[in-house]
C-alpha positions as CSV (number, residue, x, y, z in Angstrom):
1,X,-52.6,-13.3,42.0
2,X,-50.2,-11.2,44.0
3,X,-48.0,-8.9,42.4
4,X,-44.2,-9.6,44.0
5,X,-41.6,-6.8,43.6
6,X,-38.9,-8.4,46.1
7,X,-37.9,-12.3,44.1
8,X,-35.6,-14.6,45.8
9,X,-32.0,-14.1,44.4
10,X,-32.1,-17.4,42.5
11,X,-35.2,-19.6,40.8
12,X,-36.7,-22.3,42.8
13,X,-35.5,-26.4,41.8
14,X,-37.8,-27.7,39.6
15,X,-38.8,-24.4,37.9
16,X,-38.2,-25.2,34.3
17,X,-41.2,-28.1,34.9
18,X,-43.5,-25.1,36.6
19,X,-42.6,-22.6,33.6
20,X,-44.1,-26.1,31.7
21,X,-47.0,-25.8,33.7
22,X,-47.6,-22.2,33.8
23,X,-47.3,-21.8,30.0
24,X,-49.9,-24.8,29.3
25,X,-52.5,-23.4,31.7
26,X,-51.5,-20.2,29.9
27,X,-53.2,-21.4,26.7
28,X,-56.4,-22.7,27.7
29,X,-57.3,-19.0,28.6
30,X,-60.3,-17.6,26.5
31,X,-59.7,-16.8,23.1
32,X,-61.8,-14.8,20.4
33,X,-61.7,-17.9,17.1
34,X,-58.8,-19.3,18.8
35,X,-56.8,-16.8,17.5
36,X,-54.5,-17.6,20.7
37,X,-52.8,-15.0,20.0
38,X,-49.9,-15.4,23.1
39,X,-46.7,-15.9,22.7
40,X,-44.2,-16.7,25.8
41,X,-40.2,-15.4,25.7
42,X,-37.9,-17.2,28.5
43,X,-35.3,-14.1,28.6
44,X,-31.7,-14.7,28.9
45,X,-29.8,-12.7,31.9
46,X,-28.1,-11.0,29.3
47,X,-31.3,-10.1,27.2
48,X,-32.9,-9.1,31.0
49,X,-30.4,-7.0,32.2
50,X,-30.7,-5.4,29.0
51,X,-34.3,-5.0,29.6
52,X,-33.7,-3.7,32.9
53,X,-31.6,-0.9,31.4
54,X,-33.9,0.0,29.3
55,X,-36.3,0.5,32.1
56,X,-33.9,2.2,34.0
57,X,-33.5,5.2,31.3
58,X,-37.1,5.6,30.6
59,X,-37.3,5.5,34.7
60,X,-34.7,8.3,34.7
61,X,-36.4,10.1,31.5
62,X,-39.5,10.7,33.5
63,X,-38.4,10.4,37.3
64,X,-35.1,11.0,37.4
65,X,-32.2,9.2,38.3
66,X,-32.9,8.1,42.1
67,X,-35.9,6.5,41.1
68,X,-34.4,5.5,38.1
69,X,-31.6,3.5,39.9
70,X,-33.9,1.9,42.7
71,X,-36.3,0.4,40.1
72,X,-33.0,-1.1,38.2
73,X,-31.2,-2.2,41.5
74,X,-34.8,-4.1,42.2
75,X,-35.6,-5.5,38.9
76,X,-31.8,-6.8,38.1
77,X,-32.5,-9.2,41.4
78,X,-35.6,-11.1,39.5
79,X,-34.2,-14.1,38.7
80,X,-36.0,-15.0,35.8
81,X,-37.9,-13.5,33.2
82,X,-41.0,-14.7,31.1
83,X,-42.4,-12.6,28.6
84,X,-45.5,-12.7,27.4
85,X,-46.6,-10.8,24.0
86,X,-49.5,-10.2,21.4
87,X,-49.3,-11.4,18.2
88,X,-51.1,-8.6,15.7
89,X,-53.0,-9.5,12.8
90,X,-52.7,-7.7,10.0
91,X,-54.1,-4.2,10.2
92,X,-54.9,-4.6,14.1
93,X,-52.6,-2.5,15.5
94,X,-54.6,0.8,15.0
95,X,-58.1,-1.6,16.1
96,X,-57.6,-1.5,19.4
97,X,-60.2,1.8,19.6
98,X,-63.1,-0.7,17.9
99,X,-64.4,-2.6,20.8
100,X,-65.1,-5.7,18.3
101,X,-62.1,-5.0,16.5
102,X,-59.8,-8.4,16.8
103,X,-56.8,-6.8,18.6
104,X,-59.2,-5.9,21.2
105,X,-60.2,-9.6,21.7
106,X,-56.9,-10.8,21.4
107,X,-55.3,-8.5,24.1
108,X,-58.4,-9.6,26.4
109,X,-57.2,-13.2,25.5
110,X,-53.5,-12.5,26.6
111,X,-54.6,-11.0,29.5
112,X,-56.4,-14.5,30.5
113,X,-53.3,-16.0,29.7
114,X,-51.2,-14.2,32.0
115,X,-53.9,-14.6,35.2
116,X,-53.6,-17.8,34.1
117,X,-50.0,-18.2,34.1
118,X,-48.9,-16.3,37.2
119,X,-51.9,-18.4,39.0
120,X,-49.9,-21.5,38.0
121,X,-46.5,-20.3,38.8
122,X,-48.5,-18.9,42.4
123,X,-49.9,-22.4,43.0
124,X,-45.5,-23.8,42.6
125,X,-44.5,-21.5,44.9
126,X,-43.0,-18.8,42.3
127,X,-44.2,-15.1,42.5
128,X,-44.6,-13.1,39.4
129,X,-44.6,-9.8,38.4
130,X,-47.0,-8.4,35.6
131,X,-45.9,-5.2,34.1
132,X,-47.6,-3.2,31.3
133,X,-45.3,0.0,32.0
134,X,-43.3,2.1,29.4
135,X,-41.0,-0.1,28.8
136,X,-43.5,-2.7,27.1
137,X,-44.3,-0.5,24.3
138,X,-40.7,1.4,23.6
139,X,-39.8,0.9,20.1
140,X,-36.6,-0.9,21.2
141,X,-38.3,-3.7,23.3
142,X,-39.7,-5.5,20.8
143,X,-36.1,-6.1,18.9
144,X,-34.5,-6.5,22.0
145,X,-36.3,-9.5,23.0
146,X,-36.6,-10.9,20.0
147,X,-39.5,-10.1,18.3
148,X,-39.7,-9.7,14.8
């Protein structure tokens, strides 16, 4: 997989039928009792530019605000966004400490997924990104995309 941080301005023909692609390979990763725990988010360009502000204050928060407007300036060119997410059993989220604990398993699981899916999208000519930064886990990202 190679990590792209410069996308073409706009998505490739035929990309909806790779996203397609991507997500099904996506789901035969590895999962711990096929809990497949994944779950994919095809952001709107309003919903990812509000992501990308996001980024851009907690970029400014700890880097200040050159940095801060580079990373937004870059990551307001990507010209989709696919999300992928954890779903948490109840109880896990505090289990991630017990090496068998399910959450554990799960986020290995994901993980696969996500080679799995920027593999796909690699193989149709699409690059990917995969980011586990701050902005993942702010409390505001979650309701922002959509999450419950």
């Amino acid at each position: 997989r190679w990590q792209v941080n410069d996308f073409e301005e706009a998505l490739p023909e035929g990309w909806e039928a790779a996203i397609e692609r991507a997500v099904l390979a996506a789901t035969h990763a590895p999962n711990h009792k096929r809990t497949e725990p994944w779950r994919f988010h095809l952001l709107g360009k309003k919903t990812a530019a509000q992501v990308c502000g996001l980024n851009a204050k907690l970029t400014a928060d700890a880097k200040g605000a050159v940095a801060a407007d580079a990373k937004l300036q870059r990551w307001l060119k990507i010209p989709g966004w696919l999300v992928v997410t954890q779903v948490l059993g109840e109880g896990d989220a505090g289990s991630f400490s017990d090496p068998m604990g399910a959450a554990r398993e799960d986020y290995a699981a994901c993980c696969c997924a996500t080679q799995n899916l920027c593999l796909s999208l690699e193989a149709d000519g699409i690059g990917t990104k995969w980011t586990t930064g701050p902005v993942n886990f702010d409390p505001s990202f979650g309701p922002l995309v959509g999450l419950p």
